[in-house]
PQR file of N, CA, C, O and H, with PARSE charges and radii, in Angstrom:
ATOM      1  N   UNK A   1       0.843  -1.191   0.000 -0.4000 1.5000
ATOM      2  CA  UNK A   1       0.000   0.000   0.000 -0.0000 2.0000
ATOM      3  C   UNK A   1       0.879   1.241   0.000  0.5500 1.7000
ATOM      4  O   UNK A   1       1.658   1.590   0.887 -0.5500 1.4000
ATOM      5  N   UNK A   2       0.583   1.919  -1.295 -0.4000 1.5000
ATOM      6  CA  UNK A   2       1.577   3.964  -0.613 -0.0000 2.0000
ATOM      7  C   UNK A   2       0.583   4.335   0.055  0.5500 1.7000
ATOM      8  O   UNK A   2      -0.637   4.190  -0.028 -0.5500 1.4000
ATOM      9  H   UNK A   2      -0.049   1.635  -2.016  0.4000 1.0000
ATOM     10  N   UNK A   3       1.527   5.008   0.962 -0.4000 1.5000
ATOM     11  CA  UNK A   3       0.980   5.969   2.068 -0.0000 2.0000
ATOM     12  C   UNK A   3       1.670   7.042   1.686  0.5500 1.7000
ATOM     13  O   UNK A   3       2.241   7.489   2.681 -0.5500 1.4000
ATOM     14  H   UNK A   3       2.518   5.126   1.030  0.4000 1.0000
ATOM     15  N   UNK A   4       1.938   7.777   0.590 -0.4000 1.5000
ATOM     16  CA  UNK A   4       2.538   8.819   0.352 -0.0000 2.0000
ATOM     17  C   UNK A   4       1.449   9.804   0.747  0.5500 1.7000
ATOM     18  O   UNK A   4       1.559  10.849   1.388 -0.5500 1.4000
ATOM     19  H   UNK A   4       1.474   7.414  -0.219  0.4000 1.0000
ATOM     20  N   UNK A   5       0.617   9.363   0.339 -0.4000 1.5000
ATOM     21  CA  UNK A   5      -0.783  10.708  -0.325 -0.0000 2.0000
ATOM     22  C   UNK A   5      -1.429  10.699   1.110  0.5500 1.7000
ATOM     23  O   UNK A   5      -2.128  11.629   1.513 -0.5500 1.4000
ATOM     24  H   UNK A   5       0.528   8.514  -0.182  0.4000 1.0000
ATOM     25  N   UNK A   6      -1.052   9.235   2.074 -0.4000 1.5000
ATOM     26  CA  UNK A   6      -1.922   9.507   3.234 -0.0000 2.0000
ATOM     27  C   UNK A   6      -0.951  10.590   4.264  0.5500 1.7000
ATOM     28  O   UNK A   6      -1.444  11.413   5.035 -0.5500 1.4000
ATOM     29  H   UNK A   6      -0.484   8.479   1.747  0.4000 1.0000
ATOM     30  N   UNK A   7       0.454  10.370   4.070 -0.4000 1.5000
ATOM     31  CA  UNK A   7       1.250  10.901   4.441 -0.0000 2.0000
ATOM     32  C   UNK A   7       1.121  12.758   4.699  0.5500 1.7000
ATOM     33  O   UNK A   7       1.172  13.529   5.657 -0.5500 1.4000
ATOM     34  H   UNK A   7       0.856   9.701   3.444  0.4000 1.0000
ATOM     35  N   UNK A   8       0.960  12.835   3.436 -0.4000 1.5000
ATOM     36  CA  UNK A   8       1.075  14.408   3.065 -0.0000 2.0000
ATOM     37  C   UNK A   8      -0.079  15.102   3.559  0.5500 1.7000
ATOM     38  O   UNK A   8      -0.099  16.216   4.082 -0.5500 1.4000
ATOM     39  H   UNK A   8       0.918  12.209   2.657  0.4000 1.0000
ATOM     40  N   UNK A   9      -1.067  14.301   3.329 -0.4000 1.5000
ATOM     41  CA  UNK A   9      -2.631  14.611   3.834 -0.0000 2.0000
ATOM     42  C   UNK A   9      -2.093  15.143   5.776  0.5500 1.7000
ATOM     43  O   UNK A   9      -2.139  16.251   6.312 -0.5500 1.4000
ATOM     44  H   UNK A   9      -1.051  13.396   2.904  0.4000 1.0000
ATOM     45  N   UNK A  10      -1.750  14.132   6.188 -0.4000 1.5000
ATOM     46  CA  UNK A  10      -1.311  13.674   7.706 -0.0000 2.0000
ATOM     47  C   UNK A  10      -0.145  15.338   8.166  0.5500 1.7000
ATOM     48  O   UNK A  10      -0.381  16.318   8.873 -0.5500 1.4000
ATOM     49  H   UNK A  10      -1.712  13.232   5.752  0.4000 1.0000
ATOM     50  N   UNK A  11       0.715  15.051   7.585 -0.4000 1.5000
ATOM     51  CA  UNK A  11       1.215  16.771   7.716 -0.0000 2.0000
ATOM     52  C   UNK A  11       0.652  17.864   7.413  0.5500 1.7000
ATOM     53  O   UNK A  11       0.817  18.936   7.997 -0.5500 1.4000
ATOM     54  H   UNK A  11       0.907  14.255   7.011  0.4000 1.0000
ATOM     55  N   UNK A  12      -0.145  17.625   6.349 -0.4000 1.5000
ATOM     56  CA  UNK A  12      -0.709  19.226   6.264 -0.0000 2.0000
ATOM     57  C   UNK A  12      -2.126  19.438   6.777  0.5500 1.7000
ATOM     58  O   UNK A  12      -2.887  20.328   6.398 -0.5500 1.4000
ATOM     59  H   UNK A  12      -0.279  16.755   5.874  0.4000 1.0000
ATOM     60  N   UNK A  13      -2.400  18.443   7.749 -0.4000 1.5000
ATOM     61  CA  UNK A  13      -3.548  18.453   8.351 -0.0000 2.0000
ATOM     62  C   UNK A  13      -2.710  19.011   9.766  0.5500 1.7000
ATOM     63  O   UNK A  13      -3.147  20.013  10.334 -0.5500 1.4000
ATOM     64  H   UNK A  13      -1.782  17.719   8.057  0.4000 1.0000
ATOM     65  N   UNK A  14      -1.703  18.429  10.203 -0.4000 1.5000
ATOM     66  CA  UNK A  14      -1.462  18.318  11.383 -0.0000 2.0000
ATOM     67  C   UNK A  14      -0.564  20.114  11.387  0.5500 1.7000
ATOM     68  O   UNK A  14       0.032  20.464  12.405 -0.5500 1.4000
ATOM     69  H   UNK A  14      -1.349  17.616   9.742  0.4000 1.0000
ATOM     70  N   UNK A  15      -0.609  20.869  10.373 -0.4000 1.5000
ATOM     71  CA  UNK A  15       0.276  22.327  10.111 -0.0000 2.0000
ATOM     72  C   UNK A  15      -1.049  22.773  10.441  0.5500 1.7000
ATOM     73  O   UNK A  15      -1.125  23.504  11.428 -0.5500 1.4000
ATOM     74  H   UNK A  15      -1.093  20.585   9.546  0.4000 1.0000
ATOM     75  N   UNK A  16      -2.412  22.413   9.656 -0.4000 1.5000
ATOM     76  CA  UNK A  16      -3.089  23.440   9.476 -0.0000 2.0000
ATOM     77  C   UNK A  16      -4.101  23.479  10.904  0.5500 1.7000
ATOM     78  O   UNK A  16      -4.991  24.303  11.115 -0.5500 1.4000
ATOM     79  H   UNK A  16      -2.351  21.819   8.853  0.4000 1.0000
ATOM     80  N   UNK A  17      -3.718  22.424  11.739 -0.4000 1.5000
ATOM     81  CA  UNK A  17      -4.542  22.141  13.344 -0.0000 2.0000
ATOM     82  C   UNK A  17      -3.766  22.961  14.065  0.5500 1.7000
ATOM     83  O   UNK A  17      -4.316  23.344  15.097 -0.5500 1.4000
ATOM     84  H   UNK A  17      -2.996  21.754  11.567  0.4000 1.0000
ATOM     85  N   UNK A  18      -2.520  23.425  13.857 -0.4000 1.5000
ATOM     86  CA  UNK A  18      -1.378  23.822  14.571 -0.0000 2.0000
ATOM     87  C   UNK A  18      -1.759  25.528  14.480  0.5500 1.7000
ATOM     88  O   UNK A  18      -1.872  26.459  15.277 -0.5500 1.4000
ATOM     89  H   UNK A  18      -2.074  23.114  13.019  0.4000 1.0000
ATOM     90  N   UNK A  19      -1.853  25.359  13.318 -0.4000 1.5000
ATOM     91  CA  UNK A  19      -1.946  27.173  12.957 -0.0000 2.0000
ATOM     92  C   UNK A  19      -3.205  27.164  13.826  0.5500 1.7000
ATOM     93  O   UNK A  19      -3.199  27.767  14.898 -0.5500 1.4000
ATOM     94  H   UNK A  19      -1.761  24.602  12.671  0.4000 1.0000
ATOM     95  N   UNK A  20      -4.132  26.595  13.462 -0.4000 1.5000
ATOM     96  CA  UNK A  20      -5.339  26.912  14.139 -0.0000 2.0000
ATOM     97  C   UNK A  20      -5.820  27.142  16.320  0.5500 1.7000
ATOM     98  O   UNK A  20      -6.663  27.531  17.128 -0.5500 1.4000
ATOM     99  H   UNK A  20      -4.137  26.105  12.591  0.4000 1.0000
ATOM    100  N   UNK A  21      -4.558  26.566  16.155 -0.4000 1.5000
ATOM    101  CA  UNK A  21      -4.501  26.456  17.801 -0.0000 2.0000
ATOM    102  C   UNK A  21      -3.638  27.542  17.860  0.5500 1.7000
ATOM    103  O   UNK A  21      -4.359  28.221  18.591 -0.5500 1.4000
ATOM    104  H   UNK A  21      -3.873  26.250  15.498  0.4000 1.0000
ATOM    105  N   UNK A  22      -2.821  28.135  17.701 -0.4000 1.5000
ATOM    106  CA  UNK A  22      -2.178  28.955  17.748 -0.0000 2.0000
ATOM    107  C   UNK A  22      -2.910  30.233  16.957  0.5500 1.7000
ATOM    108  O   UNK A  22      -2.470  31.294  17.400 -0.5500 1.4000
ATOM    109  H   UNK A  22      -2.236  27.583  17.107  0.4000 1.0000
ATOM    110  N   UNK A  23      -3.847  30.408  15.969 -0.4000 1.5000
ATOM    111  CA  UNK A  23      -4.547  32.000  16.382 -0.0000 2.0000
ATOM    112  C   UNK A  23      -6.005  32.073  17.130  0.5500 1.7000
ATOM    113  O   UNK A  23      -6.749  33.041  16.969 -0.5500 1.4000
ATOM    114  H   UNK A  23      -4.204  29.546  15.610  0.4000 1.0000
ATOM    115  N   UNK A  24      -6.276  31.173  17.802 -0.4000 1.5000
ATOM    116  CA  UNK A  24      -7.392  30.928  19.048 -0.0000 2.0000
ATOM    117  C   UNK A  24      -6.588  30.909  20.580  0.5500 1.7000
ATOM    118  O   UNK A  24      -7.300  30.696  21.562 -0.5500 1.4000
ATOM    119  H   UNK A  24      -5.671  30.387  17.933  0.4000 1.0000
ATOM    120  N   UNK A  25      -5.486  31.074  20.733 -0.4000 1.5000
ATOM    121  CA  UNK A  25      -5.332  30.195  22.174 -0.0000 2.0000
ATOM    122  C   UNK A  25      -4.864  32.250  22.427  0.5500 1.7000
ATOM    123  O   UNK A  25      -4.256  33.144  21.839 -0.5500 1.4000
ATOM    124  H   UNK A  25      -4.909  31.247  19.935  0.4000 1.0000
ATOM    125  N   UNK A  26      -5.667  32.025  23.693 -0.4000 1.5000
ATOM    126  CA  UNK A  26      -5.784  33.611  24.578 -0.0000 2.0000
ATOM    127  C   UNK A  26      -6.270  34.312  23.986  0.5500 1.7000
ATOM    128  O   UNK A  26      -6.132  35.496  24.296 -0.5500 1.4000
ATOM    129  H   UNK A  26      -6.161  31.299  24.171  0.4000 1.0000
ATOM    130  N   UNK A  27      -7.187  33.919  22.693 -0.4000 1.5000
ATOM    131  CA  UNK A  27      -7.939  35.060  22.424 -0.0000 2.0000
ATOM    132  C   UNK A  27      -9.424  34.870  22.211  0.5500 1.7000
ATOM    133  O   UNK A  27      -9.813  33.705  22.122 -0.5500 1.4000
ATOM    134  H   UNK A  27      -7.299  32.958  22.442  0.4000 1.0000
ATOM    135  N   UNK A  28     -10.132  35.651  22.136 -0.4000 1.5000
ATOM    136  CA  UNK A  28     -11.647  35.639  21.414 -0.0000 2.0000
ATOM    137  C   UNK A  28     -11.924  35.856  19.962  0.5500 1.7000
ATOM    138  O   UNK A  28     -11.156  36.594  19.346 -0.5500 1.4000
ATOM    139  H   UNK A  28      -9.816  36.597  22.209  0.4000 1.0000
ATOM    140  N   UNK A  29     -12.962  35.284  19.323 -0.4000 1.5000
ATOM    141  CA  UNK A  29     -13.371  35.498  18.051 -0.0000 2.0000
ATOM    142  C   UNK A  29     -13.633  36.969  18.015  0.5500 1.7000
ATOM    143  O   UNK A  29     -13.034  37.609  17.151 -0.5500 1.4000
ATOM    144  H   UNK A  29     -13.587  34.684  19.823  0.4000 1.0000
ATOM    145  N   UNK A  30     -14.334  37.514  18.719 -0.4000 1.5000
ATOM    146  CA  UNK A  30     -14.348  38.691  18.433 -0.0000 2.0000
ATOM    147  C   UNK A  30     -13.271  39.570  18.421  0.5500 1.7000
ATOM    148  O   UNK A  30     -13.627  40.555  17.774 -0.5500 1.4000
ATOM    149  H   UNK A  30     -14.821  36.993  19.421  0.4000 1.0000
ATOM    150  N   UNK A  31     -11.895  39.729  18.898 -0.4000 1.5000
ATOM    151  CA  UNK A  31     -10.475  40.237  18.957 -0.0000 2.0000
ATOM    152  C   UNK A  31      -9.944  39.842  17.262  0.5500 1.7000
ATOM    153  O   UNK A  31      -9.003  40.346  16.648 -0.5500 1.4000
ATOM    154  H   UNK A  31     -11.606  38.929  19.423  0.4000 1.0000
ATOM    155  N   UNK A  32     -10.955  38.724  16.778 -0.4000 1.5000
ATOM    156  CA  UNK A  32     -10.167  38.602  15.282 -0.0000 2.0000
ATOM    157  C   UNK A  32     -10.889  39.944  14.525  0.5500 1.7000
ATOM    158  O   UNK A  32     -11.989  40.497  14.526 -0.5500 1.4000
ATOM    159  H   UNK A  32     -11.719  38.315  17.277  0.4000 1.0000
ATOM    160  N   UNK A  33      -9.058  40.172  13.634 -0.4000 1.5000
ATOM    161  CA  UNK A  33      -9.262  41.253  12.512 -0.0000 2.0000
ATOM    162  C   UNK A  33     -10.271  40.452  11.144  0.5500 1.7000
ATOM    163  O   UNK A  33     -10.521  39.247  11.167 -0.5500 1.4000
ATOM    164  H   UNK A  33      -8.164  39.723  13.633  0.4000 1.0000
ATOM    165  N   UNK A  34     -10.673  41.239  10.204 -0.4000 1.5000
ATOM    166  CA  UNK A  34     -11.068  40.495   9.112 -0.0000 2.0000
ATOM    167  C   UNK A  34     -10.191  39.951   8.434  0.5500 1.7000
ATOM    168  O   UNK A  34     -10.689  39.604   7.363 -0.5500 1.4000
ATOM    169  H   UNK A  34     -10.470  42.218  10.186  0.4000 1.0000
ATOM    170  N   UNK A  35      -9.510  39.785   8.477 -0.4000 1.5000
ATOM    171  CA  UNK A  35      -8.616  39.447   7.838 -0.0000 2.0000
ATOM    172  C   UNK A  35      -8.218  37.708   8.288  0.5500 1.7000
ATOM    173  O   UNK A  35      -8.361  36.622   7.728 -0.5500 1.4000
ATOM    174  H   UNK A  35      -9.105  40.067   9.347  0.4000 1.0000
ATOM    175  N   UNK A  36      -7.627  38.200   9.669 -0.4000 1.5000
ATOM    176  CA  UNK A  36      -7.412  36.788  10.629 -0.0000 2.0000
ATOM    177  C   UNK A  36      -8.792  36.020  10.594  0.5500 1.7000
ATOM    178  O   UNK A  36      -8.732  34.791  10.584 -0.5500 1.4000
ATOM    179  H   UNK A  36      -7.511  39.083  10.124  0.4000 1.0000
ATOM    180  N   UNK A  37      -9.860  36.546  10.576 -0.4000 1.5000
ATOM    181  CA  UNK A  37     -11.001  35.448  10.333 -0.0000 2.0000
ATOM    182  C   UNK A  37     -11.192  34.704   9.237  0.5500 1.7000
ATOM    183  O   UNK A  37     -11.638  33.557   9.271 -0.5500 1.4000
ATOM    184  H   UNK A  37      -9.909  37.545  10.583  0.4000 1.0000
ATOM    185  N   UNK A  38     -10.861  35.321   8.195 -0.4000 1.5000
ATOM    186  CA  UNK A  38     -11.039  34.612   6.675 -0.0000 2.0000
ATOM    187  C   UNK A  38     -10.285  33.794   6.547  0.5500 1.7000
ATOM    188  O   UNK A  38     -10.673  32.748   6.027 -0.5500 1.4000
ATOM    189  H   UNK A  38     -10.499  36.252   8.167  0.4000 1.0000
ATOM    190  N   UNK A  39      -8.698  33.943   7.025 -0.4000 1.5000
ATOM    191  CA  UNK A  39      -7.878  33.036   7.154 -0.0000 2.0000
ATOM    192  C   UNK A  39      -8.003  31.839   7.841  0.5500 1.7000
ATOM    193  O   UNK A  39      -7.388  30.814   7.547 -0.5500 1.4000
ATOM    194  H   UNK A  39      -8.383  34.793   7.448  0.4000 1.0000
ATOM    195  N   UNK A  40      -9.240  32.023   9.272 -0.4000 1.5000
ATOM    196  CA  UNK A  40      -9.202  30.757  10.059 -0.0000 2.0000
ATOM    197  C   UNK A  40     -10.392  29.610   9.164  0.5500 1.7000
ATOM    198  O   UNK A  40     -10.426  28.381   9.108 -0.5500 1.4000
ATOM    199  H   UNK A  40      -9.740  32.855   9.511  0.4000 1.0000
ATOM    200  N   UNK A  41     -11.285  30.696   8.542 -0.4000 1.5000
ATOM    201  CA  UNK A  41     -12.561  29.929   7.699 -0.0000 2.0000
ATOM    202  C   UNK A  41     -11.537  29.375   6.997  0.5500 1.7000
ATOM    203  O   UNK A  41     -11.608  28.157   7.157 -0.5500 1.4000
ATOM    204  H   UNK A  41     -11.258  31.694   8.588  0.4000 1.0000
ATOM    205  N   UNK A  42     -10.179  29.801   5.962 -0.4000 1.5000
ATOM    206  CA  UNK A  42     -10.213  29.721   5.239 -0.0000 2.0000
ATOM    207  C   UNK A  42      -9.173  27.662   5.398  0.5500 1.7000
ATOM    208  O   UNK A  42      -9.222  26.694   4.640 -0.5500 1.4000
ATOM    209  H   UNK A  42     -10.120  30.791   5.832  0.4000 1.0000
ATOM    210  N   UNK A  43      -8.393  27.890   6.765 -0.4000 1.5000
ATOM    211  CA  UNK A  43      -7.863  26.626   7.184 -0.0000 2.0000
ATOM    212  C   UNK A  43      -9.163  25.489   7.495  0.5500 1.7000
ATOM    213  O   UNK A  43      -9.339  24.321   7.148 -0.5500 1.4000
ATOM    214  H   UNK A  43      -8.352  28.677   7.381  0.4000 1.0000
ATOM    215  N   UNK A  44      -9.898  26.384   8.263 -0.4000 1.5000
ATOM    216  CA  UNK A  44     -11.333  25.265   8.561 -0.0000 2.0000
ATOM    217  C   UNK A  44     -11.986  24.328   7.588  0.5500 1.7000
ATOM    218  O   UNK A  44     -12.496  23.226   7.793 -0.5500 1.4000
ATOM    219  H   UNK A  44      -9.754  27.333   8.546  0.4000 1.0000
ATOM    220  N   UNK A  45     -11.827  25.161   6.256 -0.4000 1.5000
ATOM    221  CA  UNK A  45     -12.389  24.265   4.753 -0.0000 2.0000
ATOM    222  C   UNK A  45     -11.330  23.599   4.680  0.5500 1.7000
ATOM    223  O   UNK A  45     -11.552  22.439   4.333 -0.5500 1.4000
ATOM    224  H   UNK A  45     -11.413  26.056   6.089  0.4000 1.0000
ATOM    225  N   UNK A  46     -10.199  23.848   4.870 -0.4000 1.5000
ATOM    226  CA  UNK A  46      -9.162  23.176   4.172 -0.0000 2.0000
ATOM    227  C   UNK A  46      -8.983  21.720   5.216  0.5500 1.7000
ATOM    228  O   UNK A  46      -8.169  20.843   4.926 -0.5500 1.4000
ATOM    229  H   UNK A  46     -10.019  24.790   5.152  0.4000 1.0000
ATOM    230  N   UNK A  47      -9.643  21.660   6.127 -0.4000 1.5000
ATOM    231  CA  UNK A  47      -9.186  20.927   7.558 -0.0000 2.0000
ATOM    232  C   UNK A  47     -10.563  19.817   6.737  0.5500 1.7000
ATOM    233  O   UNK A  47     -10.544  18.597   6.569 -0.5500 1.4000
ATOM    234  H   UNK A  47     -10.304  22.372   6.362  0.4000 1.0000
ATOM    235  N   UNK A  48     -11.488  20.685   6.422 -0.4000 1.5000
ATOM    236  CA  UNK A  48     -12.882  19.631   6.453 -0.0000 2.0000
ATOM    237  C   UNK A  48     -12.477  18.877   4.962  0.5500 1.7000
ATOM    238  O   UNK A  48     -12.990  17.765   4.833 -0.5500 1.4000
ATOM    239  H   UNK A  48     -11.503  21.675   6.559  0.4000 1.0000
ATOM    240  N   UNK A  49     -11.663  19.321   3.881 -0.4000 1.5000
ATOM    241  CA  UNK A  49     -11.477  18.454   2.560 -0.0000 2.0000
ATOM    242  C   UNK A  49     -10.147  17.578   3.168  0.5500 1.7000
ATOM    243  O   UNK A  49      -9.840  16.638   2.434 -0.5500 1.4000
ATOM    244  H   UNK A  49     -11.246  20.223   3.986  0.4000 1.0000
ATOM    245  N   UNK A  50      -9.628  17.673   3.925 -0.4000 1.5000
ATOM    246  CA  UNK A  50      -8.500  16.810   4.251 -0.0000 2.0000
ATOM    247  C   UNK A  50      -9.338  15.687   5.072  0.5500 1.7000
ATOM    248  O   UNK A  50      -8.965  14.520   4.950 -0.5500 1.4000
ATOM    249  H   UNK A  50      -9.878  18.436   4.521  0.4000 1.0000
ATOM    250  N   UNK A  51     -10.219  15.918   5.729 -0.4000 1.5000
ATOM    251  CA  UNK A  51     -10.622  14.787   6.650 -0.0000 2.0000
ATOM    252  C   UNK A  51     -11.879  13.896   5.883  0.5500 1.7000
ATOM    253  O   UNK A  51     -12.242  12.841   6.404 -0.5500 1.4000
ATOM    254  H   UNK A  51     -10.522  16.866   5.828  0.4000 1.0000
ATOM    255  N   UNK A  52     -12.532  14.391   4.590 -0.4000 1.5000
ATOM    256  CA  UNK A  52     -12.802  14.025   3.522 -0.0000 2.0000
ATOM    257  C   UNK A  52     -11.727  13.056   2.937  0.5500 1.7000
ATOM    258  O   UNK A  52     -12.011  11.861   3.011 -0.5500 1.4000
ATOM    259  H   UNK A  52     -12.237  15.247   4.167  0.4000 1.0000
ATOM    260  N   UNK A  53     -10.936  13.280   2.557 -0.4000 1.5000
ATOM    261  CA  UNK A  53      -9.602  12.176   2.155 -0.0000 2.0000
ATOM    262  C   UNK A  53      -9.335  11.589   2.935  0.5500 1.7000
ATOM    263  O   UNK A  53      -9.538  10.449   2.517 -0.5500 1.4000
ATOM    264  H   UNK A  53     -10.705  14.251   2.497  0.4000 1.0000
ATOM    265  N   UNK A  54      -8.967  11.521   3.928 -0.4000 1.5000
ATOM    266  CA  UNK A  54      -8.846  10.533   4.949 -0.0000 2.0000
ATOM    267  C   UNK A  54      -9.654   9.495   4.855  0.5500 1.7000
ATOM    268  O   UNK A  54      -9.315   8.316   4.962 -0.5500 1.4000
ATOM    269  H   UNK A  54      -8.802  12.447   4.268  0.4000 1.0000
ATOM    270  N   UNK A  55     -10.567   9.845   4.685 -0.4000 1.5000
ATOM    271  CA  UNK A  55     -11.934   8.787   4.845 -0.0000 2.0000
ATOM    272  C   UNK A  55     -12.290   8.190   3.877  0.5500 1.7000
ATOM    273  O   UNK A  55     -13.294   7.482   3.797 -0.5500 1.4000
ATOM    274  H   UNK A  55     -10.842  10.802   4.598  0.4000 1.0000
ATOM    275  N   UNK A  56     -10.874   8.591   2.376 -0.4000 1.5000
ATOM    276  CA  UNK A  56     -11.078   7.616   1.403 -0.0000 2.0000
ATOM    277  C   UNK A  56      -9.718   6.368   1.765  0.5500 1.7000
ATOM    278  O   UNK A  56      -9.194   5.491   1.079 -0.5500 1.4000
ATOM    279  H   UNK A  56     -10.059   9.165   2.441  0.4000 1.0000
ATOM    280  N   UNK A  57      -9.570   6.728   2.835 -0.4000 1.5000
ATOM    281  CA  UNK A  57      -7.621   5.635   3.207 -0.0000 2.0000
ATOM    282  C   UNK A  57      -8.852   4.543   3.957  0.5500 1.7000
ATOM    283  O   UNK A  57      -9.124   3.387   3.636 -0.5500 1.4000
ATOM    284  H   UNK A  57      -9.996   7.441   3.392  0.4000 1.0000
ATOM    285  N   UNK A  58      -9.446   5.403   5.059 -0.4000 1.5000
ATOM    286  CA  UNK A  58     -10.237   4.511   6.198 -0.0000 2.0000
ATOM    287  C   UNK A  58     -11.692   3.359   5.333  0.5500 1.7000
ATOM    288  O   UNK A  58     -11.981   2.168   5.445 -0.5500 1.4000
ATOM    289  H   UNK A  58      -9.225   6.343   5.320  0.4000 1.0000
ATOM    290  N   UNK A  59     -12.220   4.419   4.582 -0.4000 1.5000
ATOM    291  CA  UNK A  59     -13.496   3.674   3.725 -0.0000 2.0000
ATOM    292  C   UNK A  59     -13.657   3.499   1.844  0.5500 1.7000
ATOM    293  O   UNK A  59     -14.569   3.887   1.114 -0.5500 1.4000
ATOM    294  H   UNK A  59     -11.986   5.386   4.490  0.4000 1.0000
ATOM    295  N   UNK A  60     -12.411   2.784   1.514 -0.4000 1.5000
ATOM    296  CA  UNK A  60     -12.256   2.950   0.127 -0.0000 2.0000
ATOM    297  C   UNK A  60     -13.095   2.304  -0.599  0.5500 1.7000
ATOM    298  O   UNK A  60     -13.292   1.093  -0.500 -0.5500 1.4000
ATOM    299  H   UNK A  60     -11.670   2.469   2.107  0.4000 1.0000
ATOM    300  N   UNK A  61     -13.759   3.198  -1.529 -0.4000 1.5000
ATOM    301  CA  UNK A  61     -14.549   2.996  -2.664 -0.0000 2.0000
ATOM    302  C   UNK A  61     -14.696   2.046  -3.369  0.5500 1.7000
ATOM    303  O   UNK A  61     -15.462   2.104  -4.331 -0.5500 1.4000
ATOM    304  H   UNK A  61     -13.599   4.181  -1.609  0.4000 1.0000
TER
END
């Protein structure tokens, strides 16, 4: 089996959980600029199509 693709999935899930804990931790949603919010929506989609793939390693077609 490659696990390349599960691999890469696995790091850039685990960057984009990282970022995400790190512009929430001591602060409030409301303290976010517009800017910093679009950016967190914009990891949040990216978090929900990665865990979408995942779930083609765990439940393949």
């Amino acid at each position: 089996m490659d696990t390349s693709g599960l691999n890469a999935i696995a790091r850039e899930l685990c960057e984009l959980l990282q970022q995400q804990v790190e512009s929430v931790v001591g602060r409030k949603f409301n303290d976010f600029t517009g800017e910093e919010l679009e950016a967190y929506e914009r990891r949040k989609r990216r978090i929900l199509e990665l865990r979408s793939e995942l779930n083609k390693f765990v439940r393949p077609t």
